[in-house]
C-alpha positions as CSV (number, residue, x, y, z in Angstrom):
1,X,23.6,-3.3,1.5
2,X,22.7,-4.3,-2.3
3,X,25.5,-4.5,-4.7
4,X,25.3,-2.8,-7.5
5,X,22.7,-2.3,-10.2
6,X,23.6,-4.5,-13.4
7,X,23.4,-1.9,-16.2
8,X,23.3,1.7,-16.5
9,X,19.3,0.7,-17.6
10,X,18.6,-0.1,-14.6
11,X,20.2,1.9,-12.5
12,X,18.0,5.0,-13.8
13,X,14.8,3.0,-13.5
14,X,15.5,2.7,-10.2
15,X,16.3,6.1,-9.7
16,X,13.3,7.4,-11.8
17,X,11.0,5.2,-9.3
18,X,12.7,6.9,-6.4
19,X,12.2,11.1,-8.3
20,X,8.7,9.4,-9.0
21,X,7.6,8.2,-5.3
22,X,9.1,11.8,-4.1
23,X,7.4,13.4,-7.0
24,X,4.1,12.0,-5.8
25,X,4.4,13.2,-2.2
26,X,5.9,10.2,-0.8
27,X,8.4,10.6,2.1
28,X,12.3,9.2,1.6
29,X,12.8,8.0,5.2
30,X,16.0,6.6,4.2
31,X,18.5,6.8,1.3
32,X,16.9,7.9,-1.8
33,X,20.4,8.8,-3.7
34,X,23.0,7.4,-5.7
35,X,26.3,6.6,-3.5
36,X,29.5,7.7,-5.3
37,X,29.9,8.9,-8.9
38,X,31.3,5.7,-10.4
39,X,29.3,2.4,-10.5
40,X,25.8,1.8,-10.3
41,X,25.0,2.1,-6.7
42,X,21.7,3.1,-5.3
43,X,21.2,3.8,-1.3
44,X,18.8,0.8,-0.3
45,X,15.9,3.8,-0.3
46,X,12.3,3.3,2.1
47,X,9.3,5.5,1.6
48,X,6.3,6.1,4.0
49,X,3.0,8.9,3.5
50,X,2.6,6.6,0.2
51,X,-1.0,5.3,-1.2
52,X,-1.7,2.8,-3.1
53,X,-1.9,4.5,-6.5
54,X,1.2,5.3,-6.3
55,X,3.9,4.3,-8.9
56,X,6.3,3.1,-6.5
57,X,3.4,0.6,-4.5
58,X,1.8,-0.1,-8.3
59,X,5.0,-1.6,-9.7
60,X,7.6,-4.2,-9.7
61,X,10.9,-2.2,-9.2
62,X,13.5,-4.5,-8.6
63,X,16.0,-2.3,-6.7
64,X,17.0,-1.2,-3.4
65,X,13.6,0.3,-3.0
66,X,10.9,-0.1,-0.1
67,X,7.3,1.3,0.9
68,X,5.6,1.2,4.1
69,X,1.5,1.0,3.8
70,X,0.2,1.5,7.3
71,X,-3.1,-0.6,7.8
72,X,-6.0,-1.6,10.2
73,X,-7.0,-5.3,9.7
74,X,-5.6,-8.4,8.7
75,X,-8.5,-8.3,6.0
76,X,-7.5,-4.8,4.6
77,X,-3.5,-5.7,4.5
78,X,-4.6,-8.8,2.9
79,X,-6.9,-7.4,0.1
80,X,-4.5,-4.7,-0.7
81,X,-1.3,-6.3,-1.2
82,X,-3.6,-9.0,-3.5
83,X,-4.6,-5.8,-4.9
84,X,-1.7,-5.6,-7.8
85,X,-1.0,-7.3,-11.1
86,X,2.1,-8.6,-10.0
87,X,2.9,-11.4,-7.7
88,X,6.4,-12.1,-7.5
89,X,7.0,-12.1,-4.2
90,X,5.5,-11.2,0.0
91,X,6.8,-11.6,3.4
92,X,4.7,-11.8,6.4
93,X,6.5,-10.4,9.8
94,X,4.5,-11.4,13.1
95,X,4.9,-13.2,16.5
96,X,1.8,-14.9,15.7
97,X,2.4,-18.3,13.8
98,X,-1.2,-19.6,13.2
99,X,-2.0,-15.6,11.7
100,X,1.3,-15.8,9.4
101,X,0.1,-19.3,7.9
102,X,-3.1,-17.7,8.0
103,X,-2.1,-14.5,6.1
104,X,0.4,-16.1,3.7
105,X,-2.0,-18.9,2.2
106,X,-4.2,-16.0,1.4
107,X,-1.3,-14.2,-0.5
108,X,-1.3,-14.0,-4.4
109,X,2.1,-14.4,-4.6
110,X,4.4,-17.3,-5.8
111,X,7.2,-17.2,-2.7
112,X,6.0,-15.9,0.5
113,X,8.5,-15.3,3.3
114,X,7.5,-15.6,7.1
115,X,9.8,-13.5,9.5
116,X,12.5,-13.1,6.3
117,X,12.9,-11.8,2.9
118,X,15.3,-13.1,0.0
119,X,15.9,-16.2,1.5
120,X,16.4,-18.9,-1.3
121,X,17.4,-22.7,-1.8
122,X,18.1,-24.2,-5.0
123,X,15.4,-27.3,-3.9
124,X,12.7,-24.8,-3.6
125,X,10.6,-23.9,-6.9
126,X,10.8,-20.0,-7.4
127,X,8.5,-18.0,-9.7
128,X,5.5,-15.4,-9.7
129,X,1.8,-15.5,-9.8
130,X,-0.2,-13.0,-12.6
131,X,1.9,-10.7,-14.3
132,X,5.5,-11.6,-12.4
133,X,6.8,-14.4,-14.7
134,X,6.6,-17.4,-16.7
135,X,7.4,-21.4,-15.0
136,X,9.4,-21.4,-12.1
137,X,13.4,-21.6,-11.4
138,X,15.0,-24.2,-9.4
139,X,13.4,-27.6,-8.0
140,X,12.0,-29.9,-9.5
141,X,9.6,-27.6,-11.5
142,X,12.2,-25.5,-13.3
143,X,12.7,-28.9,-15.5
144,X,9.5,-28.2,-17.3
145,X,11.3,-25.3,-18.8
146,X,13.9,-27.3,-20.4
147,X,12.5,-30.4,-21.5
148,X,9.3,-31.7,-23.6
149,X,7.2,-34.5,-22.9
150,X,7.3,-37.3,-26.0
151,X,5.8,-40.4,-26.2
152,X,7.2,-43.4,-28.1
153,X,5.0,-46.0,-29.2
């Protein structure tokens, strides 16, 4: 369960993505609604018959949201989830260690998760490659963004 959605903004992005996936001919598996009338709750939501044009595989949506894109190869899965302008974040979920080191050096994306999601540590430099943000947070390499490099002579 996700808390809930931290402005009123958000919360009908999220459920615009959701009225846009079904809108598209995607299938709700799961969820899909707002829970209660107060708050800004959203049912963690998971689509499947989606494509990759679709709005809700396309973009970034930062809620409760989920697609499942069934594919063939290792190649294919690969190519299609480089296939995007956005890299925050992948996960690779196998049995096979040498094909999830395999798979996730190939990924475009600046955290990738083996056999988890959303796990973080403050140690661990967190960011996105191509179009999902600027620097990194936490580690050493978040320093860059508060400091400047001078010399004295």
């Amino acid at each position: 369960m996700q808390g809930p959605q931290v402005d009123d903004i958000q919360f009908k992005k999220i459920l615009n993505y959701i009225e846009s996936g079904k809108n598209e001919g995607a299938t709700v598996a799961t969820g899909g609604n707002r829970i209660g009338d107060k708050g800004y709750y959203v049912e963690p939501t998971l689509f499947t018959d989606v494509n990759d044009d679709m709005k809700i595989v396309k973009e970034e949506i930062f809620g409760p949201v989920g697609v499942i894109l069934k594919f063939k190869t290792e190649e294919e899965a690969i190519r299609r989830a480089n296939d995007t302008e956005f890299g925050l974040a992948a996960a690779v979920f196998t049995q096979n260690v040498s094909k999830a080191i395999r798979v996730s050096n190939q990924l475009e994306a600046g955290t990738v998760w083996i056999n988890n999601y959303n796990a973080f540590d403050a140690q661990f430099a967190f960011g996105g490659y191509k179009q999902s943000g600027i620097g990194r947070e936490n580690g050493e390499y978040a320093l860059e963004l508060w400091t400047e490099v001078s010399k004295l002579w």
